[in-house]
Structure formats: structure tokens, C-alpha cells
ZADOMAR-611108 format. One line per 3 residues: number of its first residue (from 0); their letters; for each residue x, y, z of C-alpha. Coordinates in Angstrom, 2 decimals, m for minus. Layout:
% residues N
NUM	a	X Y Z; ...
END
This chain:
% residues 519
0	xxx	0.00 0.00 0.00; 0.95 3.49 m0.63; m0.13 7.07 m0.80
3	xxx	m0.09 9.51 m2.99; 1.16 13.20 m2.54; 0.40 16.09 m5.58
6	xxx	1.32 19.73 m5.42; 0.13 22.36 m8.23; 3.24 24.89 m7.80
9	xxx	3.84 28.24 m9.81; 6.05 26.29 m12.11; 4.87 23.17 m11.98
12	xxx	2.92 20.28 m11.06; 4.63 17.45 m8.80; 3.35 14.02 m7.52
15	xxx	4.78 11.95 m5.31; 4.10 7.90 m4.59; 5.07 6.65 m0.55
18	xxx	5.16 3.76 0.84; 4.02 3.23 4.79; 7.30 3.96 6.07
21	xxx	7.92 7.02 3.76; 9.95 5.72 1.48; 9.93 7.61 m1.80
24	xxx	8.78 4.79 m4.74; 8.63 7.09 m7.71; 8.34 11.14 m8.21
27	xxx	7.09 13.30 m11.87; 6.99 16.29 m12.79; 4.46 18.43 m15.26
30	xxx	6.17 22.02 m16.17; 3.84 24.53 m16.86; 3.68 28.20 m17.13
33	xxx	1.43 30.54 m15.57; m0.66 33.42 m17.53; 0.45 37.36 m17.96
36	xxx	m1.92 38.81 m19.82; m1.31 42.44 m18.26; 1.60 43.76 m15.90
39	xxx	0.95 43.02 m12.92; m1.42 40.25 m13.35; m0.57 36.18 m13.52
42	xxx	m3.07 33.63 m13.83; m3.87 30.04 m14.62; m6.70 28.06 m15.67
45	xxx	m7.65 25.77 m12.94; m8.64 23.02 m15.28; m4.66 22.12 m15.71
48	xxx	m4.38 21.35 m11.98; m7.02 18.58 m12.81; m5.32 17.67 m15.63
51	xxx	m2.17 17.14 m14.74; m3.40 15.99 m11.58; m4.44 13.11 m14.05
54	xxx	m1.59 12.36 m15.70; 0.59 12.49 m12.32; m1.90 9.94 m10.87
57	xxx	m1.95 7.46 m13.82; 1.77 7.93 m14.49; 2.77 7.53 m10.69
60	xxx	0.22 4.49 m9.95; 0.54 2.59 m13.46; 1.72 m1.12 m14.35
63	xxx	5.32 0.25 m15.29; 6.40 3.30 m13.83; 10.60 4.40 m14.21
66	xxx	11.71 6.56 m11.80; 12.83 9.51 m13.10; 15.56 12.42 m12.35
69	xxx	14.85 12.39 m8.22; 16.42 15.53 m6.66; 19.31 14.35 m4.28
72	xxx	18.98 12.87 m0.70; 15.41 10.78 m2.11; 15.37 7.82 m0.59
75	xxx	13.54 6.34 m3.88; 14.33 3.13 m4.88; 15.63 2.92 m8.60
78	xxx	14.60 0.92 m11.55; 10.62 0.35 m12.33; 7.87 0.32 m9.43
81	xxx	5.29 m2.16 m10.16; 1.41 m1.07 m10.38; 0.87 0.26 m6.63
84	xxx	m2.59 m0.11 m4.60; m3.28 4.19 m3.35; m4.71 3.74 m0.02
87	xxx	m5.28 7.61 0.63; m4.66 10.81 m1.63; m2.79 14.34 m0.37
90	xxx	m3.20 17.46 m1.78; m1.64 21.01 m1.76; m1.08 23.87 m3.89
93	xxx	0.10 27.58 m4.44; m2.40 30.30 m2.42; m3.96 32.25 m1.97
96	xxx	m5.48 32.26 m5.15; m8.87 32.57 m6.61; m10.63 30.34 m8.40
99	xxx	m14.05 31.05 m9.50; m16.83 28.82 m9.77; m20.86 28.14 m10.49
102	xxx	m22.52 26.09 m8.33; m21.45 22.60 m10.27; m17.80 23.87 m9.69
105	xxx	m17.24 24.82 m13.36; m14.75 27.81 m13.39; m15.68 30.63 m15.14
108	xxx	m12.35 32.37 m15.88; m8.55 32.04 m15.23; m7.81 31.32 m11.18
111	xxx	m5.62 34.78 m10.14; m2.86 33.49 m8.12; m1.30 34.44 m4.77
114	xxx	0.46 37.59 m4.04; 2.69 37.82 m7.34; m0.81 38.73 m8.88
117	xxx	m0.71 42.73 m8.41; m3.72 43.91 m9.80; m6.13 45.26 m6.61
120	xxx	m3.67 47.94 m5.50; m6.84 50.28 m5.58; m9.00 48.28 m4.07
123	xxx	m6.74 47.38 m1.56; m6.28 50.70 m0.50; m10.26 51.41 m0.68
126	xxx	m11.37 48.20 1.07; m9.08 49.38 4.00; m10.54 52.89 4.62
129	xxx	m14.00 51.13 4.37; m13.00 48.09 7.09; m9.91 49.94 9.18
132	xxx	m6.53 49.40 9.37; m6.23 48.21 12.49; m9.88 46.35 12.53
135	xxx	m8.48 43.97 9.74; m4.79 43.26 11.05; m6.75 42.50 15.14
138	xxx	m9.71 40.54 13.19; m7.86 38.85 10.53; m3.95 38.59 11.48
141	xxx	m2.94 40.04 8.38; m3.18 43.35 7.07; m5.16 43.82 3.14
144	xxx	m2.40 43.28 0.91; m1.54 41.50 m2.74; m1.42 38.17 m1.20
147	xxx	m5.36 38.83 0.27; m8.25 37.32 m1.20; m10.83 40.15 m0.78
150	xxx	m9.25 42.67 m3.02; m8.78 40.59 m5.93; m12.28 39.47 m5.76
153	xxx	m13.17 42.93 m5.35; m11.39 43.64 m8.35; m13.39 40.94 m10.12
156	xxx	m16.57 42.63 m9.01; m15.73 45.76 m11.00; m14.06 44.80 m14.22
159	xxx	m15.53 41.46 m14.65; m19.30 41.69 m13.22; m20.72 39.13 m15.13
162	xxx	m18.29 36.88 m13.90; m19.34 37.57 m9.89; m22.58 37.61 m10.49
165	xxx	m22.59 33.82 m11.92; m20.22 32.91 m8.86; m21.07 30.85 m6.31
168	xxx	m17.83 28.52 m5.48; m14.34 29.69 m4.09; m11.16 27.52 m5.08
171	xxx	m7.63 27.01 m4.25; m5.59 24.63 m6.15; m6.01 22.12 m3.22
174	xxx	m9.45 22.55 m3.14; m10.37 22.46 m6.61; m8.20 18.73 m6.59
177	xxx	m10.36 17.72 m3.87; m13.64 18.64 m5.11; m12.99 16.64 m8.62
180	xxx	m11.86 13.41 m6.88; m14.67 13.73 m4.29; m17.50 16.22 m4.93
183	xxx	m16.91 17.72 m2.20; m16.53 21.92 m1.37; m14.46 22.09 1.34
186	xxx	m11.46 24.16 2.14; m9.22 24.01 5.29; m8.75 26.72 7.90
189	xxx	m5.16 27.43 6.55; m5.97 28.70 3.29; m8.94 30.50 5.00
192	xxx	m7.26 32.48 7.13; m5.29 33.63 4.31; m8.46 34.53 2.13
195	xxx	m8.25 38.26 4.14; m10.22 39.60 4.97; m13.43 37.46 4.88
198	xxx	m11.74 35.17 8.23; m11.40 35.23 11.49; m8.52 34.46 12.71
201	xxx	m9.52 34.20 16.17; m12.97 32.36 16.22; m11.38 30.38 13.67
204	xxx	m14.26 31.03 11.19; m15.63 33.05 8.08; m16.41 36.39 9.04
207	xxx	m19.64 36.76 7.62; m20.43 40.41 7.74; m17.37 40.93 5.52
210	xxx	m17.75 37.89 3.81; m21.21 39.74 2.50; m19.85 43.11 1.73
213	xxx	m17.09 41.34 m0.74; m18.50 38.32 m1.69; m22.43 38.10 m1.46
216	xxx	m22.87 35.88 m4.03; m20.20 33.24 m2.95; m21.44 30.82 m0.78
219	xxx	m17.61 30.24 0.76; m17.02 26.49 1.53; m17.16 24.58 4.93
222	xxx	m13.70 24.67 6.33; m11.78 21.91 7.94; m8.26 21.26 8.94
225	xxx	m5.96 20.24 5.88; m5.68 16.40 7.48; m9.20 15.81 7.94
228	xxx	m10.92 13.90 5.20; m12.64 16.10 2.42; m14.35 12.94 1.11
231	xxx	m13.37 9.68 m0.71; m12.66 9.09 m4.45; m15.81 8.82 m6.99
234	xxx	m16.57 6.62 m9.75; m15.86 9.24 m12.05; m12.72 10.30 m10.75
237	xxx	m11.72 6.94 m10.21; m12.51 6.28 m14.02; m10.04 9.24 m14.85
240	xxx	m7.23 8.57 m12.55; m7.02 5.13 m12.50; m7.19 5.41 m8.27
243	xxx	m9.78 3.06 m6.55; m12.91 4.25 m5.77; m13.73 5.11 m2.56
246	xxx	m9.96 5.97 m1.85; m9.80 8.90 1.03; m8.93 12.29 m0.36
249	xxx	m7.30 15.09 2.60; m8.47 18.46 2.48; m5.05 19.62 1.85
252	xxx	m3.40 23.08 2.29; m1.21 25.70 0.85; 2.12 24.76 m0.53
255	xxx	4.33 26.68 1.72; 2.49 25.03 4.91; 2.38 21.27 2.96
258	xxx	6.87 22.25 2.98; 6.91 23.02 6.18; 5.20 19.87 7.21
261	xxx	6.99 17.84 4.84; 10.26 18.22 6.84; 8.83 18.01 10.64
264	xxx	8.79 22.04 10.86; 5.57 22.59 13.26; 6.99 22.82 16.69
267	xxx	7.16 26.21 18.15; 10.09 27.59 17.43; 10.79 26.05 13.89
270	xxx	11.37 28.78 11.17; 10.71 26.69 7.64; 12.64 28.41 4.42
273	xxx	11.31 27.14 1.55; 13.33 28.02 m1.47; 11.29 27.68 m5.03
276	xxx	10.53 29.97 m7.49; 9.76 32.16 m4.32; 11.00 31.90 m1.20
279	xxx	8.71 31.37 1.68; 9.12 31.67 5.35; 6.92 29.98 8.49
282	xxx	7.65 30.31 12.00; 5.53 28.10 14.48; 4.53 30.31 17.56
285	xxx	2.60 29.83 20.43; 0.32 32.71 19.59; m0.50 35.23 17.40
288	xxx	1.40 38.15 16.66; 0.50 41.05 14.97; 2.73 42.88 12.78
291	xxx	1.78 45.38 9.75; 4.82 43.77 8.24; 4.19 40.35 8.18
294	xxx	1.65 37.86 7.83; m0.29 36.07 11.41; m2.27 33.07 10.09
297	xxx	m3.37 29.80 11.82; m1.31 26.82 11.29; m1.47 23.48 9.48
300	xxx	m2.22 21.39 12.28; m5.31 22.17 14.58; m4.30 24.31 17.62
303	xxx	m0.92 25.80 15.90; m0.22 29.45 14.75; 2.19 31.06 12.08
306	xxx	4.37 34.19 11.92; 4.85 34.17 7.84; 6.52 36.09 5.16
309	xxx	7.27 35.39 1.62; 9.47 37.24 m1.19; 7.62 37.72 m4.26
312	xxx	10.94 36.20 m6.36; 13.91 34.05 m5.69; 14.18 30.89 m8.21
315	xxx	12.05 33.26 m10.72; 15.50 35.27 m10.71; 17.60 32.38 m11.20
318	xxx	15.36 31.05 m13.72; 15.38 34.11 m15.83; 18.77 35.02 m15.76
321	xxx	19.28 31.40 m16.77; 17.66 31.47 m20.00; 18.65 35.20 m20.55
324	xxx	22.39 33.28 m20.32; 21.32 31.09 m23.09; 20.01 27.93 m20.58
327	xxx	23.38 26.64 m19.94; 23.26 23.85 m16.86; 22.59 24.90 m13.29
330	xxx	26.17 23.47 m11.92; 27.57 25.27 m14.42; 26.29 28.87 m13.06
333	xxx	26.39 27.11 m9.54; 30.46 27.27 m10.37; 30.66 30.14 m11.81
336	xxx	29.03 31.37 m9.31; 30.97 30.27 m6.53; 33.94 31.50 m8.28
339	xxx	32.61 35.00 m8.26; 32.79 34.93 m3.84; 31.08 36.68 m1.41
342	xxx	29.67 40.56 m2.53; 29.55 39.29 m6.40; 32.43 41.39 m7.18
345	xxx	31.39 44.43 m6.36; 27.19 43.38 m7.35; 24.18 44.33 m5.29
348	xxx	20.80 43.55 m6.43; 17.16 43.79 m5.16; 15.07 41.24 m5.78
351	xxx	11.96 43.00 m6.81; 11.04 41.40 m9.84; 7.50 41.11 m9.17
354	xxx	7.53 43.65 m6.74; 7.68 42.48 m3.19; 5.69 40.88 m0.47
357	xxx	7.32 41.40 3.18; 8.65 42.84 4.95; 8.54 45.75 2.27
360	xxx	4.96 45.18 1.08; 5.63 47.16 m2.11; 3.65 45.46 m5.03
363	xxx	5.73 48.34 m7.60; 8.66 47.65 m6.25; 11.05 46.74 m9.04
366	xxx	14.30 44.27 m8.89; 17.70 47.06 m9.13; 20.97 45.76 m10.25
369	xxx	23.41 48.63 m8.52; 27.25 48.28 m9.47; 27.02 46.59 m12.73
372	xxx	30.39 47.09 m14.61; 31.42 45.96 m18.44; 33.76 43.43 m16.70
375	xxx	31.23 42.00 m14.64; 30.74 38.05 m16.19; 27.30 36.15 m15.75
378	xxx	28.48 34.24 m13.15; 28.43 37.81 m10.62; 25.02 38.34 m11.92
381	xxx	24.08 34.67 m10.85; 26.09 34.86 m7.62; 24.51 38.79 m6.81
384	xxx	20.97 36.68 m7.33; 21.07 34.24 m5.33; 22.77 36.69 m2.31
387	xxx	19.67 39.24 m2.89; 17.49 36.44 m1.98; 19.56 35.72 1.20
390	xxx	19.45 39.58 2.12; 15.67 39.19 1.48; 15.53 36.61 3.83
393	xxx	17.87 37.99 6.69; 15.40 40.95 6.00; 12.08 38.93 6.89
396	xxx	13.86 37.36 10.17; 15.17 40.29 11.65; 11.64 41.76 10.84
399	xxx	10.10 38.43 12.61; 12.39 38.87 15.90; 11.33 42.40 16.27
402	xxx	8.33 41.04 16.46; 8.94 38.99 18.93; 9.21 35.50 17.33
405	xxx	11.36 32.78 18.71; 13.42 31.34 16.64; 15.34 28.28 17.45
408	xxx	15.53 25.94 14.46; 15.53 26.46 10.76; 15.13 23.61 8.56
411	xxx	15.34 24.35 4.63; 13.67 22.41 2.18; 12.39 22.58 m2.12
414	xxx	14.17 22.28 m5.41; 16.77 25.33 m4.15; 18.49 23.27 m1.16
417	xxx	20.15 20.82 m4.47; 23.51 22.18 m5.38; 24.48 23.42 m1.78
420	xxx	26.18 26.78 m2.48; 21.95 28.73 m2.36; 21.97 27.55 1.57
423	xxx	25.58 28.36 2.06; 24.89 31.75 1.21; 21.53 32.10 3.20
426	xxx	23.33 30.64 6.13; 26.15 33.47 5.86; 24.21 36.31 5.55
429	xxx	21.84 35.48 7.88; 24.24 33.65 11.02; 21.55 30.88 11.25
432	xxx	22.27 27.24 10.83; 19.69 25.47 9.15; 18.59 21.79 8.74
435	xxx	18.27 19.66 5.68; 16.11 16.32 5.57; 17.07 13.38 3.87
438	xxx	13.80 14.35 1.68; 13.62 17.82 m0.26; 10.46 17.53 m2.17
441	xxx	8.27 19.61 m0.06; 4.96 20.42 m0.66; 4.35 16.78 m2.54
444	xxx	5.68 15.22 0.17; 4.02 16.92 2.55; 0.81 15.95 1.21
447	xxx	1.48 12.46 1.06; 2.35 13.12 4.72; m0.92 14.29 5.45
450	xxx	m3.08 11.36 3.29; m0.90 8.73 5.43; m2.45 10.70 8.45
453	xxx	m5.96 9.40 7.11; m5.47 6.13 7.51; m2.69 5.78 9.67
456	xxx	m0.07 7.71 12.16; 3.00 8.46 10.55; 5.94 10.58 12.50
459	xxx	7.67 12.91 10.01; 10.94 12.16 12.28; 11.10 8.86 10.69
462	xxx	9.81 9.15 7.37; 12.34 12.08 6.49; 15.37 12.10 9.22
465	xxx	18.04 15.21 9.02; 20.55 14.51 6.21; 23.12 17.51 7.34
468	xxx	23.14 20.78 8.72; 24.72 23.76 7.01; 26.49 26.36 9.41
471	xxx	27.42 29.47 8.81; 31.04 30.15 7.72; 32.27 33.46 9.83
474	xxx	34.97 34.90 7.44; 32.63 36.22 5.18; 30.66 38.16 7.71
477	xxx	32.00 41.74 8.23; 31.24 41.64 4.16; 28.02 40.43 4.08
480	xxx	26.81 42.85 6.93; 28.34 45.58 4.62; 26.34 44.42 2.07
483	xxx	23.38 44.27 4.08; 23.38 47.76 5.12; 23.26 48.35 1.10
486	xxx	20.56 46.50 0.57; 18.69 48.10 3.09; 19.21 51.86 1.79
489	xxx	18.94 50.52 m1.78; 15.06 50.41 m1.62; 14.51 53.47 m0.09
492	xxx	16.90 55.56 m2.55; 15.65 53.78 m5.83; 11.78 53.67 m4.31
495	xxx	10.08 56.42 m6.17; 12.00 55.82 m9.59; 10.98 51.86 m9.84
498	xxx	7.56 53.25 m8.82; 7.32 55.94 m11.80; 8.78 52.48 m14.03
501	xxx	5.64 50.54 m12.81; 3.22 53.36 m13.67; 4.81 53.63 m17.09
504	xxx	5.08 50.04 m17.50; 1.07 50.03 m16.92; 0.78 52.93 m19.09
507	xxx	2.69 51.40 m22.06; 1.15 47.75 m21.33; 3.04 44.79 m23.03
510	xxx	3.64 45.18 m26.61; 3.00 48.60 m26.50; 5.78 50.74 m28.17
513	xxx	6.74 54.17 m26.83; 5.22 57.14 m29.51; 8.40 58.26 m31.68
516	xxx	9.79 61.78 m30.23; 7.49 64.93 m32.33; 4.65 62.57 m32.18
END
């Protein structure tokens, strides 16, 4: 018997097949791309998380599956895994997003995703003088911001109207999985309580009186916890997936939680960094604390809280200046950039591509390369990179201890902890050690984690044991607090240009050209 794990990710879809004692069997992969039809917005039809849901399932599960490319430390056995018996299903996906539906659950446009989606700057800023500041961050843990729910829907409200007035289902990538394989409309408290600001965060429940100012129409699901059962496997989901029927399906959560799980990250205390094509950050506390800088949600696990921030880039940069570098390999520009040393030669670069999440909360924000030089090689760029997203993230924890979290173990997991030289940096800049399980796969795993909680009572210290720790190397310190005190007075003094950039970018819209000068 086994279970099986699937993530829908910003990049891509991953499943994940476990046996009992956590053994990896077999692992895919479905690439995709998400949607930009304007600046500032990024979308993606909903029906490809069902459909490559499929194809993951049957692939994962069939008579003759190979193990592919498995990042290192799997403990996946190689060769061919014979057609495997699912026992329980886990879900998990990218969120906040939304997703939405008529009452049989057919989407009626393009899900907009999480807080790289930057489109309800205005009605952010109206839906807080109507609600309050202050009311939102005490009700809600979170202040209105591109990562909320409420604007964007908002948004939807006044440029598409038909399209909220036919409404009357609210997805997430988890919970659109789990209502094809089951029927069911569910969605679990996590993902709730970061659908601001229609939750509250401290009776744990919708907030109905907000809920109907934003979203009258929607009748927003029944919430449970993201390892209770959401339902069990139908006849015609079974018929597409090739899973039995009546197979339990998890409610599932958000990706970044699913990580954090995923590598045994939910004590109080543990600060998760999950490094993907953004870099996420979860700190277990005992209670909630309220910060206009950061994000206070309820935790994965009933009874648990989360002191959160996420950068709105980090692989995305890597990625990009990859294929701008004509897509040689990743150890290549791994080398190169460990050649390059601490401080890039002489490079400093925000990493505002997408504008920014926390602690900055700056949606037109925009990424700054400062010292760039003729004799600078691609290899600085790549090292400068994949420091900015170690500044970012020194940024966010010095931003959580003023706070007042407590931070006493960091444990790094996703497809950025392969290679080694990403952590070595983050551990440099930032003085922390962190943690690396035998298992990387995250969010995948994490929901496999979760499904073998259905129907059985795994411990996450034995599925996925520590593999190594990575400590912070001292001689590079004086320079990377240097550089640090750049970064920080590098926003500020390039604010109000990348800000005029944004307008004009929005102005000029993509494929736009500039009018000629006399015109």
C-alpha cells in the first residue's frame, strides 16, 4: 500500500508515490507556465491542476512506472515500481489564489494566483478605509495586501461583473483537486485564514459580515483542517485517474504550509525556508502576533499558529537570468558562481522582480541591479541573485524577531536546497544554521504526509530524518553585513523611480511601443 502526494506549484505540477514507512517509490513532474496577460497580473486556468493531476496519478500508480531524475537525498528506490494499490490521496497547492466557480464547480475564468498577482492595489487601499486598518490586522492577522483574497475578488466585481454575479464557489488549487476526486466543497482553515479579509482568525471562522460586503454571491465552503478527510474518491474520478474508488482524499493546504510539514517544521520555534521559485518563510509560535509587516495566520495542524513572510521572487530570478544566459546547466552557473565569492564582485541587487511581499509590502517595487560594470561576467550576476534572496531573507527574520518571534531551528527544504552553495549563502548572511532532511520535495511530500495521516499515524521524524546541517562560515561576515546595510538603503533611494517604471510600464502595457519623439 501506498499514498499519494500532488502539489500544483507556480512552475509546476509534482506528484509523489510513498510507501508506509515514507519511502519515496517514484516522483514526476508536469512544467507549466502561468498566464500574464497584463503587468501586474498572472493567472492560470484551474482546469490544468485537474489535468495534470491526471496524468501524475496514472503515471505515478501505473503497471510500469521508471523513476525519473529524483532531486538528491530521495530515498527512492531505482529501476521500475510495479502497479501500486493508493490507499489515501494528499493534496496542496500555491495560495492564496482565486478560483471562481458556479454552483457545479465549473470555473468561469482564469484562477488569479497568490500575491505575485498585483492587480487590486486600488481596491486594496479602498477596502481598507472602508473596514480599518487596524480592525483587519486585530480581526484577521494580516493586514489587506496582494497576497489577500478580498481585493482581488473585489477587483473581479468591478471589471468582470458578469463573472461575480454567476459565482457561487471559491477555489484554491487544493481545493479544486479535492472537489474533482470527491464532490466535495471544502477548504481548510489554513488557506482560510489567508483569504483576508473574509476570516477570522480568532474564532477560527468566516467572518460573515465581511464575507457579504465582498463576496455576497459566494457561498464560501465549509472549512476543515488540511488532514481531515474532504471525502473519498468517486466513480468518475476513479474512471479518470485510474485510483480506486472510494480511496480517502485530505483536504489539503497551501504549498508553503504542505513544505513546512513535509520536513517536521511545526513545533514552536521552527522557522521553515522554503526556497522555489519564491522563497517562503513559516515560523511556528505559540500565539498570534500582529505585525503590519508580516503575515499572522493559523497553522497546518489544529491548535498551531504562524508568523509568515514570503518574497515575491527568488528561483524566478535564477530562472530568468538562466535562460537570458542562453540555458546553460545549473552546476555550471552554480560554479561560476561560486567562483565570483562573497559581494559578487562588487554586485548588489534587489530582488523586486515582481515587486515584493514582506517585509517591504511594495507590489511596484522593481528588482535594481546597482554596481554593474562591463567586466562584470554572468556568473556575478548569478552569484549577486542568489545573495539578494539571502538579504531578502535575513530581512524577513530580523523583521520576525522584532516582532517577537522565537526562533530556534531552521530547517530548509524545495528544489533550491540541491547544489548546496543557495543555503551556504543564506546561512552566511543570515548567522543561522539550518537543517536539511534526507527528503527535499516539499509540498508533494508533505501531502502524502498528510493522506498517510488518514489512515494511519506516521511521524515525520522517521519518514524524512536530518541529512546535514549547514552552518554558517564566519569569514565572510564583516562583508556580508556591509552588504546588508546596502541593501537596506537601496530600496529606499531607488523607491520612487521603480515606482514611476511601474506606472509607465502600466501605461505602455506589453507590446505597446513608446510614440516616436514629435509625435
Amino acid at each position: 500500500m501506498a499514498v499519494l502526494g500532488v502539489d500544483i506549484g507556480t512552475s509546476s505540477s509534482k506528484g509523489v508515490l510513498v510507501d508506509e514507512d515514507g519511502t519515496v517509490l517514484a516522483t514526476a513532474v508536469r512544467p507549466h507556465t502561468v498566464s500574464r496577460p497584463l503587468p501586474g497580473h498572472v493567472e492560470m486556468d484551474a482546469p490544468i491542476w485537474w489535468d495534470e493531476f491526471v496524468s501524475l496519478a496514472r503515471e505515478l500508480t501505473g503497471s510500469s512506472v521508471t523513476v525519473g531524475d529524483r532531486p538528491t537525498g530521495d530515498r527512492a528506490a531505482a529501476g521500475a515500481v510495479s502497479a501500486v494499490e493508493v490507499s489515501a490521496v494528499g493534496v496542496s497547492g500555491m495560495g492564496p489564489c482565486v478560483a471562481l466557480a458556479d454552483e457545479k464547480g465549473t470555473p468561469l475564468r482564469p484562477a488569479i494566483l497568490y500575491g505575485i498577482d498585483t492587480r487590486a492595489t486600488a481596491q486594496i487601499a479602498r477596502l481598507e478605509a472602508e473596514l480599518g486598518r487596524d480592525a483587519v490586522l486585530r480581526r484577521c492577522g494580516s493586514l489587506l495586501s496582494t497576497q489577500a483574497v478580498g481585493p482581488k475578488i473585489t477587483w473581479l466585481a468591478e471589471h468582470e461583473p458578469e463573472v461575480v454575479a454567476r459565482a457561487r464557489r471559491l477555489f484554491m488549487p487544493s481545493s479544486y483537486l479535492a472537489h474533482r476526486l470527491t464532490g466535495a466543497y471544502v477548504l481548510d482553515h489554513h488557506s482560510a485564514s489567508q483569504s483576508v479579509p473574509l476570516y477570522d482568525s480568532v474564532a477560527q471562522d468566516w467572518y460573515a459580515p465581511w464575507a457579504r460586503h465582498i463576496a455576497p454571491h459566494i457561498q464560501l465552503p465549509p472549512l476543515r483542517w488540511p488532514g481531515e478527510i474532504a471525502g473519498h474518491v468517486t466513480a468518475e474520478a476513479a474512471s479518470a485517474t485510474g485510483l480506486p474508488v472510494g480511496v480517502p482524499v485530505v483536504t489539503g493546504t497551501i504549498d508553503a504550509w504542505s513544505e513546512a510539514l513535509s520536513v517536521g517544521a511545526q513545533h514552536t520555534g521552527d522557522l521553515m525556508l522554503m526556497y522555489g521559485s519564491t522563497m517562503f518563510l513559516i515560523n511556528t509560535v505559540d500565539e498570534r502576533i500582529l505585525v503590519p509587516e508580516l503575515w499572522s495566520t493559523v497553522g497546518a495542524l489544529p491548535g498551531t499558529r504562524s508568523l509568515a513572510g514570503g518574497m515575491a521572487t527568488s528561483g524566478m530570478i535564477t530562472d530568468w537570468l538562466r535562460q537570458l544566459f542562453g540555458a546553460p546547466g545549473h552546476a555550471t552557473l552554480l560554479a561560476e558562481a561560486e567562483a565570483s565569492g562573497p559581494g559578487a564582485r562588487g554586485l548588489l541587487m534587489l530582488p523586486y522582480f515582481a515587486g515584493e511581499r514582506t517585509p517591504v509590502a511594495d507590489p511596484d517595487a522593481r528588482g535594481v541591479i546597482a554596481g554593474l560594470t562591463v567586466e562584470h561576467s554572468r556568473g556575478d550576476l548569478y552569484r549577486a541573485a542568489l545573495e539578494a534572496t539571502a538579504l531578502g531573507v535575513r530581512h524577513n527574520v530580523e523583521a520576525m524577531r522584532a516582532a517577537g518571534a522565537d526562533i530556534r531551528r531552521v530547517v530548509a527544504v524545495g528544489g533550491g536546497t540541491r547544489g548546496g552553495l543557495w543555503t551556504r549563502i543564506v546561512s552566511d548572511v543570515t548567522g543561522l544554521e539550518q537543517e536539511v532532511r534526507t527528503v527535499t520535495l516539499g509540498a508533494s511530500y508533505g501531502a502524502a504526509f498528510l493522506a498517510a495521516g488518514a489512515v494511519g499515524s506516521p511521524d515525520i521524524d522517521a519518514w524524512n530524518p536530518v541529512h546535514e546541517r549547514i552552518a554558517p562560515d564566519t569569514r565572510p561576515r564583516h562583508r556580508y553585513d556591509e552588504l546588508y546595510d546596502l541593501y537596506l538603503r537601496l530600496y529606499p533611494a531607488t523607491r520612487d523611480i521603480g515606482h514611476a517604471l511601474a506606472r509607465h510600464r502600466r501605461t505602455t502595457g506589453p507590446g505597446t511601443a513608446e510614440p516616436s519623439p514629435g509625435r
